[in-house]
Each structure stands twice: as C-alpha cells, then as structure tokens.
DOLUM-419672 format. One line per field, with one value per residue (C-alpha): y, z, x; residue in three letters. Coordinates in steps of 0.001 Angstrom, whole numbers, plus 500000, padded with zeros to 6 digits. Layout:
north: (Y, ...) .
up: (Z, ...) .
east: (X, ...) .
code: (ALA, ...) .
This chain:
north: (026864, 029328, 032112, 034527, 037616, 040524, 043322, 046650, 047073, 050663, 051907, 049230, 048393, 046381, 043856, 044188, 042624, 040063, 038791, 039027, 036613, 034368, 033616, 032953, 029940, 029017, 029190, 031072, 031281, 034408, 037868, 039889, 042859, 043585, 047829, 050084, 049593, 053415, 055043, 055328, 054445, 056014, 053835, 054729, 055057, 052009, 049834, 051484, 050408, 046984, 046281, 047071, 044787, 041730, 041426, 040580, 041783, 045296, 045986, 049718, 050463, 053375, 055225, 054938, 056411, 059174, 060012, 060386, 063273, 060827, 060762, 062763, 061879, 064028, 061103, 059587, 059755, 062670, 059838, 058884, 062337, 063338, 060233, 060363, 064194, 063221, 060725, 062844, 064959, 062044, 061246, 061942, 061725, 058875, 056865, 058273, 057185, 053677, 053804, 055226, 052190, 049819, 048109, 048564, 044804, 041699, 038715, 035543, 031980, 031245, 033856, 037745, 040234, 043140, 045561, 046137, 044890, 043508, 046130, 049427, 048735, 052786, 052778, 051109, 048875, 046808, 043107, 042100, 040232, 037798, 039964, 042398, 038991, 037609, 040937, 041165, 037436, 038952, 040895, 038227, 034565, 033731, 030813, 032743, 036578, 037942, 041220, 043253, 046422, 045876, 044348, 041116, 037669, 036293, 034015, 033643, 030689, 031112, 029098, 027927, 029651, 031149, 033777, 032936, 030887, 033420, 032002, 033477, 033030, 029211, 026936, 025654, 023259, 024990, 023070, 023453, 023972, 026109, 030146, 032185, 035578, 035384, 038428, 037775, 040035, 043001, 043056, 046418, 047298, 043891, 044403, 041252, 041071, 039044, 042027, 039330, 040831, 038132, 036954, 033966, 031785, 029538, 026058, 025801, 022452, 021317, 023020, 024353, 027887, 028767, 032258, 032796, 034849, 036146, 038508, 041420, 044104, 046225, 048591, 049670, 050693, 052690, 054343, 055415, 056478, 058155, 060154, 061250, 062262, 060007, 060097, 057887, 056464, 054637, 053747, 051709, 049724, 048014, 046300, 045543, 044289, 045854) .
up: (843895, 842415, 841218, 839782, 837242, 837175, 834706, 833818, 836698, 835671, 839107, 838900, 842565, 842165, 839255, 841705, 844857, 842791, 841345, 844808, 846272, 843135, 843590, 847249, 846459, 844157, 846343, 844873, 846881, 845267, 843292, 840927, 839359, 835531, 835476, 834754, 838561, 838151, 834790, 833647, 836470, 839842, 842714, 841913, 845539, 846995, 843843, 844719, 848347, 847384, 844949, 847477, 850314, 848214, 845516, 845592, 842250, 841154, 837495, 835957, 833400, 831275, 833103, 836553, 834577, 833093, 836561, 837829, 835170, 833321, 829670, 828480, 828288, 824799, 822407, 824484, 822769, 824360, 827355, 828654, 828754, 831025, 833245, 833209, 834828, 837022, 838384, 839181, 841121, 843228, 844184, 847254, 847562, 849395, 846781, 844451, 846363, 845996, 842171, 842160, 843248, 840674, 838549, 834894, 834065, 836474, 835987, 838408, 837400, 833833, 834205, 832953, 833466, 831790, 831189, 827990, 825662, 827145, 824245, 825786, 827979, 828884, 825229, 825838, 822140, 821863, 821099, 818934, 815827, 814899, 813723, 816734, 818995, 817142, 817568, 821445, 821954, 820975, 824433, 826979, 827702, 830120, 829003, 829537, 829479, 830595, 830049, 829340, 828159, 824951, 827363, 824850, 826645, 823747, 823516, 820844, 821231, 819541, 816527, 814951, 811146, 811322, 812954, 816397, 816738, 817503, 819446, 821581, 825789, 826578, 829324, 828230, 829271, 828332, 826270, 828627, 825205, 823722, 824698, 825307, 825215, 827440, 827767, 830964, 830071, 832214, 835433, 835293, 831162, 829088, 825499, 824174, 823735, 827258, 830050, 833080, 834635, 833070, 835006, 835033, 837314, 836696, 838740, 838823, 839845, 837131, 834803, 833706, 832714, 833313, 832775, 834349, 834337, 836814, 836950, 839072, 839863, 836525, 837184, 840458, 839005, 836155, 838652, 840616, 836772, 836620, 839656, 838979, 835337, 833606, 829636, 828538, 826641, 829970, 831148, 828562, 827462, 831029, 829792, 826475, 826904, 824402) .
east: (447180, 444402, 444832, 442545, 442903, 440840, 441206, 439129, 436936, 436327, 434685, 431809, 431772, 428971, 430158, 433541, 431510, 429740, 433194, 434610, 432175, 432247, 436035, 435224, 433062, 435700, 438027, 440717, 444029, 445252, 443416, 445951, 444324, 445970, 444271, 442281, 440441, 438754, 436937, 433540, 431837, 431231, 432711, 436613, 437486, 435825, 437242, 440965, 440697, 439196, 441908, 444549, 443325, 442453, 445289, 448650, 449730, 448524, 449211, 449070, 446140, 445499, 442900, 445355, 448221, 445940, 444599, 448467, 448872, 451026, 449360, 446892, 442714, 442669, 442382, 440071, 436195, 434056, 432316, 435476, 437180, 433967, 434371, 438263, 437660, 434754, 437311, 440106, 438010, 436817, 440778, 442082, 445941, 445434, 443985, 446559, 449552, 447989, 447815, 451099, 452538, 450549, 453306, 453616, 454236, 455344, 456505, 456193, 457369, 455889, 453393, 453915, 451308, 450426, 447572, 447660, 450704, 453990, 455857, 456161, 453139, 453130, 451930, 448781, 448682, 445915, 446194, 443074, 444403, 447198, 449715, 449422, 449954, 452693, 454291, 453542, 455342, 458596, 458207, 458395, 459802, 456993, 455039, 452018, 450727, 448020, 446270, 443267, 442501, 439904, 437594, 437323, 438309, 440185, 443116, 446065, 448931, 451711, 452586, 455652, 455983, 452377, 450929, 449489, 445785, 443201, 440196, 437537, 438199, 437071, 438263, 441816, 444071, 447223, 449688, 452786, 455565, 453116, 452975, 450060, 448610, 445301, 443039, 440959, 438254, 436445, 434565, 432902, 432556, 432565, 432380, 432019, 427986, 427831, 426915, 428251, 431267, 434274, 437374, 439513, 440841, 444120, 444931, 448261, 448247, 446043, 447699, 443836, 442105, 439024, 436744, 433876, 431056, 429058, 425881, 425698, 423507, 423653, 420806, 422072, 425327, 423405, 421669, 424546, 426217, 422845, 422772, 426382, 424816, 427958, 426843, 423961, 426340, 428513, 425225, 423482, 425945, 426384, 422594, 424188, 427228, 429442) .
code: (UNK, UNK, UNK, UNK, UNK, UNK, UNK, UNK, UNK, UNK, UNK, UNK, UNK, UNK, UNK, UNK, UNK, UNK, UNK, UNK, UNK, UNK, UNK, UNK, UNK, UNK, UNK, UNK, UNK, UNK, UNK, UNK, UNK, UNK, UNK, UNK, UNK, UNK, UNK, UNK, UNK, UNK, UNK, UNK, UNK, UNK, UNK, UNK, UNK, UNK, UNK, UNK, UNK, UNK, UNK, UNK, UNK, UNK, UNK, UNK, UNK, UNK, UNK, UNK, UNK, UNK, UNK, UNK, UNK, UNK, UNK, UNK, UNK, UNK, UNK, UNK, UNK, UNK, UNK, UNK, UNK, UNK, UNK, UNK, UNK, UNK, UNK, UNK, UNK, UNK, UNK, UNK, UNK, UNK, UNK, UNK, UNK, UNK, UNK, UNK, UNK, UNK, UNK, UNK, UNK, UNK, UNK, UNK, UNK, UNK, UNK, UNK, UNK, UNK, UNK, UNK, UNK, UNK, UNK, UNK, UNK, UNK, UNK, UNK, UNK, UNK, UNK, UNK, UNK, UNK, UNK, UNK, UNK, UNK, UNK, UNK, UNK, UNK, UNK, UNK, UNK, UNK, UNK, UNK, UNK, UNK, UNK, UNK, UNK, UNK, UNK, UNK, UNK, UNK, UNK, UNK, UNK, UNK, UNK, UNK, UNK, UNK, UNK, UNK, UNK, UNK, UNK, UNK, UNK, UNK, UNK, UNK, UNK, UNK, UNK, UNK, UNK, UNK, UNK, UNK, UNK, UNK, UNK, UNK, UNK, UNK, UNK, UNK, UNK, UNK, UNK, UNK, UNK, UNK, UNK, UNK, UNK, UNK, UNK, UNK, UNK, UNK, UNK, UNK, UNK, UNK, UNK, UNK, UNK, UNK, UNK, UNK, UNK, UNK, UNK, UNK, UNK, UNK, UNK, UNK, UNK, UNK, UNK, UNK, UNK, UNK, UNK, UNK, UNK, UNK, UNK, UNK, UNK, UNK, UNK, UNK, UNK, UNK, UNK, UNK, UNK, UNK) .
C-alpha cells in the first residue's frame, strides 16, 4: 500500500489541486493530512472540504486550533495575525464542525502522526535540531513519526548514545530497527528555498520514502492573496520559496 502525507496547506487551493493530481499518477492508495489545511492564503473553505473528502486521517494544526478559539493568534508576527482573522471570517460553522473533529495526534501500526511535536502537541514545539528530536522520541513507540509545522522537509533517526542524525528530506529506505522523525514538508507555504508544493509518499510494501515536489500555479494564488489584499509579505514568498 501507498500512502501519502500532506501537511501545511495553508489555504493554497491551487498548490492543493496540483498535489492532488500528482498522487493520482502515483497512484497513492491512501491521503492523511498532518494540519494546518487553512492560514495565509485565501481558499480556506475549498481546502477544508477537500481535506475532508480525500483523507482518511485528519491531524490538528495550529492555525485550525486558533480558528476554534482554542489558543490565541497574539504571538503570531503581524502577517499571520491579519490572515489568521481574515480566515475566521471566511468560516462557516460548517467548516468549523469539520476542523473540530481533526485529531490532535494518531497512531496506526508503526506509524504516529502529528502536526507539530508528539510532546504536548497542543503546544505546537518545533522540531528543527538534534536535541529538540531526541527530546520528541521520548513521546512515542512508533517506529516512525511524522509531522510538519516549520514547513522544512527534514529528517532525524534516532541514534543509540548520540543525539539523533539530522539530514535534509531525501528518498529513504528506512532502516526497519532504526526510529524516525520525518517532516513531510508544506503544500501551500514551503520554506525551504524550493517554491514546489512538497509531500511524501510511503510504500509500505517496499518499505521506501519518497518526497516529491510538484509545481503549481503560484501566480494565480498571489493574485487571489492579492485581491483579498493578504500582506505583501504572504504573497512574495510563494515565488521565493522560504
């Protein structure tokens, strides 16, 4: 079996469709979706209904749990305070009873999944250096977690005696006694100098991981984030990549 893993779609319906139709040629028996569907940009709605037709696991992200009243935006920077309101305004109840039933973590067979860190994932840690992974093993017995959240594909195995192997995300065959933390990257917002919407696919069968990237339509989307005036900030670094 396939499965794929998409995380931080952040309203960008149009990196969303391109993804979509990627996985299709791949074939990809089953989606799971690890957050943060809605933010920045301006499709939150069609992303939320998306998400809940194709996936079969629906993890919680920050910007969901902010737009339930659940945390606050106020440490957010200035940008994603003015999307995170813009976004709540675009909610129907409807699309909030949907969100509402995203899980905070899951965990299926050797696989756990998790948004942002599998401690106290309400607290929304991030997960970008050695220590922070070696810490974050301690919180589950699955051989492998996945998340998102800093938008970085990036993957750290846990060592014996040493602090976890930090790489950059790269097709793996997995090392079945070893443990993994895999960050599968973002569809809408990547960060990591690469403006291709990221996601990963897993063969179960094969034992194999794969990301991928795939371009989309990024000036369409600015114009949308345009039209809806979203800060220039949102909206150029879609072209950038970071």
């Amino acid at each position: 079996m396939k499965f794929a893993l998409i995380s931080d779609i952040h309203a960008n319906y149009e990196a969303l469709k391109a993804v979509l139709a990627d996985m299709e040629s791949q074939k990809v028996d089953k989606i799971h979706c690890l957050g943060d569907v809605i933010g920045y940009g301006t499709d939150p709605v069609d992303c939320i209904n998306e998400i809940n037709k194709v996936c079969d696991i629906k993890i919680m992200g920050n910007h969901e749990y902010a737009a339930l009243g659940l945390s606050s935006t106020e440490h957010y920077h200035q940008a994603a305070r003015i999307a995170a309101e813009w976004t709540k305004n675009q909610l129907s109840d409807f699309e909030l009873s949907i969100i509402a039933d995203f899980k905070m973590s899951h965990s299926d067979s050797d696989f756990h999944f998790v948004h942002a860190n599998p401690r106290e994932p309400e607290s929304w840690r991030y997960i970008l250096a050695p220590q922070a992974a070696n810490d974050a093993f301690s919180y589950f017995d699955e051989k492998i977690c996945f998340f998102g959240h800093s938008h970085l594909p990036h993957i750290f195995m846990e060592q014996e005696d040493a602090l976890p192997r930090s790489q950059v995300g790269h097709d793996i065959l997995p090392d079945p006694g070893n443990r993994y933390l895999i960050n599968v990257g973002s569809v809408g917002q990547p960060r990591d100098n690469d403006n291709r919407a990221c996601y990963v696919i897993f063969d179960t069968e094969e034992y194999e991981l794969f990301y991928r990237r795939v371009e989309y339509d990024i000036a369409a989307a600015q114009m949308k984030m345009s039209e809806a005036e979203m800060p220039e900030a949102l909206i150029n670094r879609l072209s950038i990549g970071k």
